[in-house]
DRENTOR-833558 format. One record per residue (C-alpha): y, x, z; residue in three letters. Coordinates in steps of 0.5 Angstrom, whole numbers, plus 500, padded with zeros to 3 digits. Layout:
BEGIN
<north Y&east X&up Z&r Ala>;
...
***
This chain:
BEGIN
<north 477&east 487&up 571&r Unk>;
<north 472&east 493&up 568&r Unk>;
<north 474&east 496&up 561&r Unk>;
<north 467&east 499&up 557&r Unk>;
<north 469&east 505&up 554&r Unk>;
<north 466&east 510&up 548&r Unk>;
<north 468&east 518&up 551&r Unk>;
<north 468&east 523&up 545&r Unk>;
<north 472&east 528&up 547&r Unk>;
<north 470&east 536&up 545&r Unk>;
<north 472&east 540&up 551&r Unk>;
<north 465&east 539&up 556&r Unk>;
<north 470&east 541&up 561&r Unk>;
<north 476&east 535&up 560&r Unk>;
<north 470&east 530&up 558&r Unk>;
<north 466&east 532&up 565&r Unk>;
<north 473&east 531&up 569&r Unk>;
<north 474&east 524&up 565&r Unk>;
<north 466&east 522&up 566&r Unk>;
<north 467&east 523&up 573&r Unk>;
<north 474&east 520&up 575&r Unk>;
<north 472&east 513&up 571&r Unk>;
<north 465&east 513&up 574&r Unk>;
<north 469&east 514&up 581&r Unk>;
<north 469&east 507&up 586&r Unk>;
<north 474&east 503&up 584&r Unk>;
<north 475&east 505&up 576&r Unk>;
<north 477&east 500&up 572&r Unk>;
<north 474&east 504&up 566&r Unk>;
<north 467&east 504&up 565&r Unk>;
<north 463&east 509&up 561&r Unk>;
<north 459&east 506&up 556&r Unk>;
<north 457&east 512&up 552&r Unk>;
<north 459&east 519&up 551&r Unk>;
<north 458&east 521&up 543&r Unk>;
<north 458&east 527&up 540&r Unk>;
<north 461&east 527&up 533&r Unk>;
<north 465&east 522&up 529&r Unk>;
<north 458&east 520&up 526&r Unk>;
<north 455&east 518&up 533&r Unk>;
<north 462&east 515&up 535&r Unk>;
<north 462&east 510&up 528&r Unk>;
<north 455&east 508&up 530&r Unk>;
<north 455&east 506&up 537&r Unk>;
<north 462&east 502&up 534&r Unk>;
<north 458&east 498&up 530&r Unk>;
<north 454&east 495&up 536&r Unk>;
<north 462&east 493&up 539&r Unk>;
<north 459&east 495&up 545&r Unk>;
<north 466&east 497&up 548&r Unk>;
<north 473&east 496&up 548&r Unk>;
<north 476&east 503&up 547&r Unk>;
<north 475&east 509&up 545&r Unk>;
<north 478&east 516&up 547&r Unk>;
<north 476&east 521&up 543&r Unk>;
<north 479&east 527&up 542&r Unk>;
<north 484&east 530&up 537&r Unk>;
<north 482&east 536&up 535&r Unk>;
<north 474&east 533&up 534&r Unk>;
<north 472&east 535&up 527&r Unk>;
<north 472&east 530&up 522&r Unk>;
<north 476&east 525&up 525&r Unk>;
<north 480&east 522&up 520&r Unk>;
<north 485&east 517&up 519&r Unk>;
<north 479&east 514&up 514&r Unk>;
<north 475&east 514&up 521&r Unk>;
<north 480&east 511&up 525&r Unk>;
<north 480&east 505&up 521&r Unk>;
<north 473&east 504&up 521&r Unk>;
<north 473&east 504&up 529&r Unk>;
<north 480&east 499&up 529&r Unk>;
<north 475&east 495&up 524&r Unk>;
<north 470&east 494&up 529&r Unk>;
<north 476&east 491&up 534&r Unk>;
<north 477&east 498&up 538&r Unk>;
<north 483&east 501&up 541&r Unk>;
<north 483&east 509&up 539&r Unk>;
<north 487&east 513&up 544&r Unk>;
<north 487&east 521&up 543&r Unk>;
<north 486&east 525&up 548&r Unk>;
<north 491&east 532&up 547&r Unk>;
<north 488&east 538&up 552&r Unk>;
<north 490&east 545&up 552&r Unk>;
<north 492&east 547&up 546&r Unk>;
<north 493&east 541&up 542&r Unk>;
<north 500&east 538&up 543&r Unk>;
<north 501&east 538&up 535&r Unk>;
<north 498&east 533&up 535&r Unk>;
<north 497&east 530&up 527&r Unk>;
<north 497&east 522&up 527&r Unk>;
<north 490&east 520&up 524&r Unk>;
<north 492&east 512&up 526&r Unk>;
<north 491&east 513&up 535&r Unk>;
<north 494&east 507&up 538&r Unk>;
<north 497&east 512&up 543&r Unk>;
<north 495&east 520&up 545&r Unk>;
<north 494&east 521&up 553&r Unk>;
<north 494&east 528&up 556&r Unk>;
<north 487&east 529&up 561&r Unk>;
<north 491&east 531&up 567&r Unk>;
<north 495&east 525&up 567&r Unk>;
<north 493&east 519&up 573&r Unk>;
<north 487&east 517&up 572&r Unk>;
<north 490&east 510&up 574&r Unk>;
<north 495&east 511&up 570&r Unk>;
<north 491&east 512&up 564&r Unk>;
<north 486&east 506&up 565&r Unk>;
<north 493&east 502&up 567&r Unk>;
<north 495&east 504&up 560&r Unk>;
<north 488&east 503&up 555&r Unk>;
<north 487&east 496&up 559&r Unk>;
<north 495&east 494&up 556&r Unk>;
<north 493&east 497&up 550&r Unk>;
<north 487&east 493&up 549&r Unk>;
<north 490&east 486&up 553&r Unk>;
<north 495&east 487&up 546&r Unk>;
<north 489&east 487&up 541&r Unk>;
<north 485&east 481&up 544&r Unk>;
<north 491&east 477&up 544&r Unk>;
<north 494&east 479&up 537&r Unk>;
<north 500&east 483&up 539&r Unk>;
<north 501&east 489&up 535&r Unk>;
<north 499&east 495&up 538&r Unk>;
<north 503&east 499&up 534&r Unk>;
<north 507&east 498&up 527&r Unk>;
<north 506&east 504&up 523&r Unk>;
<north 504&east 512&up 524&r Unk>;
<north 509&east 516&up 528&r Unk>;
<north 506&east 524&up 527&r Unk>;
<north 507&east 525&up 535&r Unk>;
<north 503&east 527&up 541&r Unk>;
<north 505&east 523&up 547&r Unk>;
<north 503&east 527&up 553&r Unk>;
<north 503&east 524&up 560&r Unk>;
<north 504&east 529&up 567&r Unk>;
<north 500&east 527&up 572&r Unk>;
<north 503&east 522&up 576&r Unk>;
<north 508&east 520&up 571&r Unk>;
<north 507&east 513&up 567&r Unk>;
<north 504&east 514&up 560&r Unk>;
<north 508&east 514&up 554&r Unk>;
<north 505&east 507&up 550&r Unk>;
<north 505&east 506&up 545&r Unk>;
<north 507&east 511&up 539&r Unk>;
<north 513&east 510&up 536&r Unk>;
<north 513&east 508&up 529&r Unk>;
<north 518&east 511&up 524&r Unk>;
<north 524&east 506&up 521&r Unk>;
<north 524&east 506&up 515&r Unk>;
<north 529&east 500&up 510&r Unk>;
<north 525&east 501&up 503&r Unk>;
<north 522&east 495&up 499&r Unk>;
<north 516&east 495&up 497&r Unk>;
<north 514&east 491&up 490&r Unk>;
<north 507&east 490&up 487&r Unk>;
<north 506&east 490&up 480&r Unk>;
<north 499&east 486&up 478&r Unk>;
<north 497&east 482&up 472&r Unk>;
<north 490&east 479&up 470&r Unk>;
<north 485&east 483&up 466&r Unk>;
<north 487&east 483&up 458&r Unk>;
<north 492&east 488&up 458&r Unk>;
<north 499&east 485&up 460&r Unk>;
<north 503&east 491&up 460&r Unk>;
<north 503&east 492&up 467&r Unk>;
<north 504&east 500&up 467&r Unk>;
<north 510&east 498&up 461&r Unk>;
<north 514&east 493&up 465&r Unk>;
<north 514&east 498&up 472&r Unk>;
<north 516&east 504&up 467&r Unk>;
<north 521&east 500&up 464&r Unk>;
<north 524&east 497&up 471&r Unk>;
<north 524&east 504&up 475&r Unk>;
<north 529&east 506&up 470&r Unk>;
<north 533&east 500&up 471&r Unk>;
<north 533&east 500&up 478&r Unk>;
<north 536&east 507&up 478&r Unk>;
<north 542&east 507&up 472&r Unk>;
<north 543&east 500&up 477&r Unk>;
<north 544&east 506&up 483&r Unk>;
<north 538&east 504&up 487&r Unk>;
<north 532&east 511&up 488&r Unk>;
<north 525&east 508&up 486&r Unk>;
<north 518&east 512&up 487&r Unk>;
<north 512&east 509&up 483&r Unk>;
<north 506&east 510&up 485&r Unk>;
<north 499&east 509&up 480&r Unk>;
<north 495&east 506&up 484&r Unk>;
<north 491&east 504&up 478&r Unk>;
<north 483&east 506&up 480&r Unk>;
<north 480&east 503&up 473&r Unk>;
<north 485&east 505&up 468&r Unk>;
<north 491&east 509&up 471&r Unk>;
<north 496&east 510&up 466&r Unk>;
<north 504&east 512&up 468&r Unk>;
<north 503&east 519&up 467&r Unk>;
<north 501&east 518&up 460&r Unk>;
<north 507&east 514&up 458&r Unk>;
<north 512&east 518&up 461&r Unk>;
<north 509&east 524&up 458&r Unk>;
<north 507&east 528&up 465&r Unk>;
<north 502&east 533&up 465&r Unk>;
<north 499&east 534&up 471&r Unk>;
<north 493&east 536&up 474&r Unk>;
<north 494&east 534&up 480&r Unk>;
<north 494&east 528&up 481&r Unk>;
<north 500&east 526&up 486&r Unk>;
<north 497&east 520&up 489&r Unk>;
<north 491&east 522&up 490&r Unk>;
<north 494&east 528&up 493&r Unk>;
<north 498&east 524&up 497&r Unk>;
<north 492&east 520&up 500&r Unk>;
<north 488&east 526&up 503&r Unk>;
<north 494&east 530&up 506&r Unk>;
<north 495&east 522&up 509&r Unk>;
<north 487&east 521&up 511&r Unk>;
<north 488&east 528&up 515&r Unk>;
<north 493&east 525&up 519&r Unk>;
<north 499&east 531&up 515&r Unk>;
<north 502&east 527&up 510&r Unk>;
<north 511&east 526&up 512&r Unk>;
<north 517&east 524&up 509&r Unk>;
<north 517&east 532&up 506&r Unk>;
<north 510&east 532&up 504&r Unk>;
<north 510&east 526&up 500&r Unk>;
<north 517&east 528&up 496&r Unk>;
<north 513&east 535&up 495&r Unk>;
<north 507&east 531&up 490&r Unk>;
<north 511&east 526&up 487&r Unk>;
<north 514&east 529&up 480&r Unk>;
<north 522&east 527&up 479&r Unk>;
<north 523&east 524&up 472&r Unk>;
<north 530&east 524&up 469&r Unk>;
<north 532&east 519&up 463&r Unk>;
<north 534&east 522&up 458&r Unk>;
<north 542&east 521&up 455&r Unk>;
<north 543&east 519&up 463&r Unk>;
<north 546&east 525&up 467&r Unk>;
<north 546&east 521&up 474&r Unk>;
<north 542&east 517&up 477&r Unk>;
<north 539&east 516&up 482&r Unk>;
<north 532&east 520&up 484&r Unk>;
<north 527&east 517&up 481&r Unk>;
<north 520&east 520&up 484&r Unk>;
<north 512&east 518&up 481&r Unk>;
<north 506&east 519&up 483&r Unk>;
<north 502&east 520&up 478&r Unk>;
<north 495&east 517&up 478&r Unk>;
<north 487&east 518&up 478&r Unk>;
<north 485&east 522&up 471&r Unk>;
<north 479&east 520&up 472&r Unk>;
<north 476&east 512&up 474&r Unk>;
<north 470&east 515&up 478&r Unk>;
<north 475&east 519&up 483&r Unk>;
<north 476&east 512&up 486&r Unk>;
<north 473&east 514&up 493&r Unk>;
<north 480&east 519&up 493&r Unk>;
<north 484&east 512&up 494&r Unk>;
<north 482&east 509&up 502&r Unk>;
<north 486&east 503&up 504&r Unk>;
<north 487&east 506&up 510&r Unk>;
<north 490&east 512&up 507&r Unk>;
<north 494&east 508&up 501&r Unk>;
<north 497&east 504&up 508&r Unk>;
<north 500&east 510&up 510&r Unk>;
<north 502&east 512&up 504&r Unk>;
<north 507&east 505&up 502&r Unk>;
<north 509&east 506&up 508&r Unk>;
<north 513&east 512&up 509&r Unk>;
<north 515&east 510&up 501&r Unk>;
<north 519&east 506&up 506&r Unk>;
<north 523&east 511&up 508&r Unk>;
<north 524&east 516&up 501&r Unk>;
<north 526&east 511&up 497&r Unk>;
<north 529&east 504&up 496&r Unk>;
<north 524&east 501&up 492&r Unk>;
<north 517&east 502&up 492&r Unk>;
<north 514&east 500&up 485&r Unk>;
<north 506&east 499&up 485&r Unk>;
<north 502&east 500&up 479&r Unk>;
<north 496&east 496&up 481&r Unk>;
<north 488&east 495&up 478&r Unk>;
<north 487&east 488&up 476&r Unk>;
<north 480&east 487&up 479&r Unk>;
<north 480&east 483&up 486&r Unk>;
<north 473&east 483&up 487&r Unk>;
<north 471&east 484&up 494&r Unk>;
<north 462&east 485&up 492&r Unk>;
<north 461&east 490&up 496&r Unk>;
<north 460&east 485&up 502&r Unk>;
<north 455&east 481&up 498&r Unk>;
<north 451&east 488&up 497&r Unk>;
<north 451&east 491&up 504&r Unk>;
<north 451&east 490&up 510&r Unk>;
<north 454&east 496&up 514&r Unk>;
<north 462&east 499&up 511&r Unk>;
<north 461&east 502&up 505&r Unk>;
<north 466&east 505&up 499&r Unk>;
<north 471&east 499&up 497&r Unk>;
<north 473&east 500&up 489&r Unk>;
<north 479&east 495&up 490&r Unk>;
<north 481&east 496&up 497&r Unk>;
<north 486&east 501&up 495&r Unk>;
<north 489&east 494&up 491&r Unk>;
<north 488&east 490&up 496&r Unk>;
<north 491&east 494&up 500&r Unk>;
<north 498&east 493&up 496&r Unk>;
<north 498&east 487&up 495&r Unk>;
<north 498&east 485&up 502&r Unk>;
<north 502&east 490&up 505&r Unk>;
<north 507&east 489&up 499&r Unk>;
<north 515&east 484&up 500&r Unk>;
<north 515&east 482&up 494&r Unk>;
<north 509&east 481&up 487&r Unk>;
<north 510&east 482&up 481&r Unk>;
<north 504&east 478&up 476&r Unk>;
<north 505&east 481&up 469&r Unk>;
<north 502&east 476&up 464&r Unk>;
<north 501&east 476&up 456&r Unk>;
<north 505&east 470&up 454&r Unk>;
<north 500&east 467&up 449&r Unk>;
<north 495&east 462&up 450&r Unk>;
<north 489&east 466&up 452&r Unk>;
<north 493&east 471&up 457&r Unk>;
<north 496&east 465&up 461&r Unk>;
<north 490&east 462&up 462&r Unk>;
<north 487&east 469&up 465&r Unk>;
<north 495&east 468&up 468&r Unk>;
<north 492&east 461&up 472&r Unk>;
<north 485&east 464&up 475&r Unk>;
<north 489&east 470&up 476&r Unk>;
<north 494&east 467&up 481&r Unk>;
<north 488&east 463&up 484&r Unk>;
<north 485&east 468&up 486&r Unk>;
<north 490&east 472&up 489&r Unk>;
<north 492&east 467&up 493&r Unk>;
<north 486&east 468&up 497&r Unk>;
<north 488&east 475&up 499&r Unk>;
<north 496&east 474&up 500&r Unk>;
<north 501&east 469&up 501&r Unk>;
<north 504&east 467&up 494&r Unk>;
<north 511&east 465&up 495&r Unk>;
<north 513&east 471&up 495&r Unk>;
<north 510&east 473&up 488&r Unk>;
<north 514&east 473&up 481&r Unk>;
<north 511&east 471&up 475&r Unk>;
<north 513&east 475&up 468&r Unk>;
<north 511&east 473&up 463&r Unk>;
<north 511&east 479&up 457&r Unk>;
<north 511&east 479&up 450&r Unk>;
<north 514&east 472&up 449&r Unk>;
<north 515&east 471&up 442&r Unk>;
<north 514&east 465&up 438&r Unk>;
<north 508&east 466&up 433&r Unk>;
<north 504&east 465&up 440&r Unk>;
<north 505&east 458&up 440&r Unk>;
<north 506&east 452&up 436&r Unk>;
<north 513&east 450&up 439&r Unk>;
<north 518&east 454&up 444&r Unk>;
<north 514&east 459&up 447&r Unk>;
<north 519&east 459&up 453&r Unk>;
<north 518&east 451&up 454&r Unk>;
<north 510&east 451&up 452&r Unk>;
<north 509&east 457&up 457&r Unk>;
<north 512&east 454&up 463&r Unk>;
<north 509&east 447&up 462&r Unk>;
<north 502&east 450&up 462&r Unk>;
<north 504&east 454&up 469&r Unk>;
<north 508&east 449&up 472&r Unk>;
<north 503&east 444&up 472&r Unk>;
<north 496&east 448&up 473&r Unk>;
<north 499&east 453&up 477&r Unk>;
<north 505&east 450&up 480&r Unk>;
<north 510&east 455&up 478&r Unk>;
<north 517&east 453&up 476&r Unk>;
<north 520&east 459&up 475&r Unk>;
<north 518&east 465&up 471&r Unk>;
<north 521&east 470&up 467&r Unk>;
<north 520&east 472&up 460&r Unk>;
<north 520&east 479&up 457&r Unk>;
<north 520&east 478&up 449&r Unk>;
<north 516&east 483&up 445&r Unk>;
<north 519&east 489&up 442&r Unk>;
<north 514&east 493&up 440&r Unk>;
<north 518&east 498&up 436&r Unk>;
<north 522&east 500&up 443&r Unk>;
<north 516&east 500&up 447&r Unk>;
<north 513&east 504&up 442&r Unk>;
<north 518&east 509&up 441&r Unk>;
<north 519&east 509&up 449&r Unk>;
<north 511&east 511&up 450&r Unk>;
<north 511&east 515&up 443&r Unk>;
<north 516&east 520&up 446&r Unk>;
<north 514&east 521&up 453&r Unk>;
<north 520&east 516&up 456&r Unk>;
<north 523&east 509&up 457&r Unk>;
<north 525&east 503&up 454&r Unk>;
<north 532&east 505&up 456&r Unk>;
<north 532&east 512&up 453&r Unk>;
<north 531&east 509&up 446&r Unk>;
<north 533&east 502&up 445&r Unk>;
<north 540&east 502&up 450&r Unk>;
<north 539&east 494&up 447&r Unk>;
<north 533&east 492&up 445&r Unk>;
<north 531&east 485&up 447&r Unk>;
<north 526&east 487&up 452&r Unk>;
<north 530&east 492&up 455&r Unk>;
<north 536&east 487&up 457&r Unk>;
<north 530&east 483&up 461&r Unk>;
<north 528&east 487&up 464&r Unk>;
<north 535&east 489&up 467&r Unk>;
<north 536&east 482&up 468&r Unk>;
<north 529&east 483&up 473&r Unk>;
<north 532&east 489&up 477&r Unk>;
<north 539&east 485&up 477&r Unk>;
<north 534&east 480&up 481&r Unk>;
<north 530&east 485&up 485&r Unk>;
<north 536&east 489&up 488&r Unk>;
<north 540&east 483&up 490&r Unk>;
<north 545&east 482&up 485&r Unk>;
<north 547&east 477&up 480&r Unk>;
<north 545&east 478&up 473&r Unk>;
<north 549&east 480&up 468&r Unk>;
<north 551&east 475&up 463&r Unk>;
<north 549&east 474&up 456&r Unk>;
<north 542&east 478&up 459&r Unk>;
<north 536&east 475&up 457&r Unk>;
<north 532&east 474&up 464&r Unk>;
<north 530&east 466&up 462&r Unk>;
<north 527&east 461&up 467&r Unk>;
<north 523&east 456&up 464&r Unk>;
<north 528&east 451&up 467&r Unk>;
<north 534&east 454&up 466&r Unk>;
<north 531&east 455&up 457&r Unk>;
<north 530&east 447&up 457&r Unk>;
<north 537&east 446&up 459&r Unk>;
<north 539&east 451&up 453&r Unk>;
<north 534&east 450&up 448&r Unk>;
<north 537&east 441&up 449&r Unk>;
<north 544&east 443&up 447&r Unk>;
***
């Protein structure tokens, strides 16, 4: 079986000797094209002329944005590291070959890597910042080895309508770490990003996208993303655990800084600096830009459609009034055609009785259950003074009212994210579990 491959190798002398070992008799590597840049190498990837790519890592301009755009158009990626390049930054590579390896050896190694693409396996995992060098006559390294990491990742998402998205991650990252758990927030909001803001951090960097760039150039680690991410404390807490936030974009337009490849790379190492992840995601879902365009451009939303898919768990934040749970219904039908939506929570914030005729906590979840099909919901009662005084001071709900209402929600909340039973007289209410109070 014959495999067309693209060569876009930098060193003419390294091309030359893998051009002439696979147009050799008996090659099952067939060259169907030598390209000289990234640009031409993502040209000739639009015609998915060929089955994988080697292309060298020291070619410049070729990022991990790159990578993705050539794994998009069904492509193995394997980096060719000659000479000098055994520091090797990982961009994405599926595996990272030496040019003096056995030229049967390394066909016998990018046939596999494609026969496990074809057939749906995963060619690899995650990033792992290594190059795999292979000497002649030895069997080549496949494919790189991915990190292990055991962090949680939790997406917070909520319909338009400003249903307290930013709040209730703010106020859960405090209970998550006075409940003994590290958290890292990232403001991955690319409309409206306002963590920094309600936390009173003034950066002028933002750490998100900071940490974006350092992962498109295939630099970003476990120490770098720590690095630009700010620590916060809670005030009137002397211990807790580390709580880390990456602010996000001071300005809408800086939208491109935020690619979904890049966005990936990000969560996951987050696996491994803490153990929860919360996610500050945009509300828009719109994917308009295959509808206007007909090659690969700018994705706006791609960075949250990015975290809702590689998030475990969603959480979608609501307004509880009559306007904010229907946005609430057409905004779960909508998310359910980008992931799975068993594993999402609903919250409804700023439950309060004015907003209904009867019982909020009754009326809300008979609208959900019937044209939403969800039958578990948690309610978070307004208080506007605490949440108010939290963001007025630059803080957290927990640093300002130890006991308001909304405060001992959301505990209850990270009681459930972490595992653990909820604390008793806490008012973390499911509508069905509210019915059989409120018909005592």
């Amino acid at each position: 079986m014959s495999l067309a491959v693209f060569v876009a190798v930098a060193e003419q002398d390294v091309e030359q000797r893998l051009v002439s070992a696979f147009t050799r008799p008996g090659s099952r590597l067939v060259v169907e094209r030598r390209c000289v840049d990234v640009p031409d190498l993502l040209g000739a990837a639009a015609g998915r002329a060929a089955a994988a790519v080697l292309v060298s890592v020291s070619l410049r301009g070729l990022d991990r944005h790159s990578v993705a755009r050539l794994h998009g158009a069904g492509l193995v990626v394997v980096g060719v590291a000659a000479g000098d390049d055994a520091d090797v930054s990982d961009v994405g590579f599926d595996a990272v070959i030496d040019p003096a390896t056995n030229v049967d050896l390394l066909a016998a190694t990018v046939e596999r890597l494609v026969l496990d693409r074809r057939s749906g396996r995963p060619v690899r995992d995650q990033p792992a910042p290594a190059a795999l060098p292979c000497d002649v006559g030895s069997t080549p390294s496949y494919p790189l080895t991915p990190a292990t990491t055991g962090g949680r990742v939790v997406a917070v998402w909520g319909p338009a309508g400003s249903p307290g998205r930013t709040v209730v991650v703010t106020s859960l990252a405090a209970e998550i770490v006075l409940a003994g758990a590290s958290v890292l927030v990232i403001d991955a909001d690319v409309y409206a990003a306002s963590v920094a803001q309600s936390l009173g951090i003034l950066d002028e960097i933002p750490g998100v996208a900071a940490a974006c760039r350092l992962a498109n150039a295939g630099e970003l680690d476990l120490a770098r993303l720590a690095g630009v991410a700010r620590s916060v404390g809670l005030r009137g807490h002397a211990r807790t655990a580390p709580l880390r936030v990456l602010t996000g974009l001071p300005r809408a337009d800086r939208w491109p800084e935020l690619r979904p490849s890049s966005i990936s790379t990000v969560l996951a190492l987050a696996r491994g600096l803490a153990d929860v992840t919360l996610v500050d995601c945009s509300a828009c879902l719109e994917e308009d830009e295959d509808v206007s365009y007909d090659v690969p451009v700018p994705r706006r939303n791609g960075a949250t459609l990015t975290v809702l898919r590689d998030a475990d768990e969603v959480l979608v934040v609501g307004r509880a009034d009559p306007v904010g749970i229907t946005r609430l219904v057409r905004g779960l039908d909508e998310l359910g055609r980008h992931r799975s939506t068993a594993d999402v929570r609903i919250v409804l914030n700023r439950s309060r009785k004015s907003a209904f005729a009867g019982d909020p906590i009754r009326e809300a979840g008979a609208v959900l259950s019937r044209f939403a099909g969800r039958s578990s919901i948690v309610h978070l009662p307004e208080d506007a003074s605490a949440v108010d005084g939290a963001i007025a001071r630059g803080g957290f709900v927990a640093d300002v009212a130890a006991g308001s209402p909304f405060r001992l929600a959301v505990q209850g909340l990270a009681a459930v994210l972490l595992g653990r039973p909820a604390v008793a007289g806490r008012r973390l209410l499911g509508h069905r579990a509210a019915g059989r109070r409120s018909s005592r």
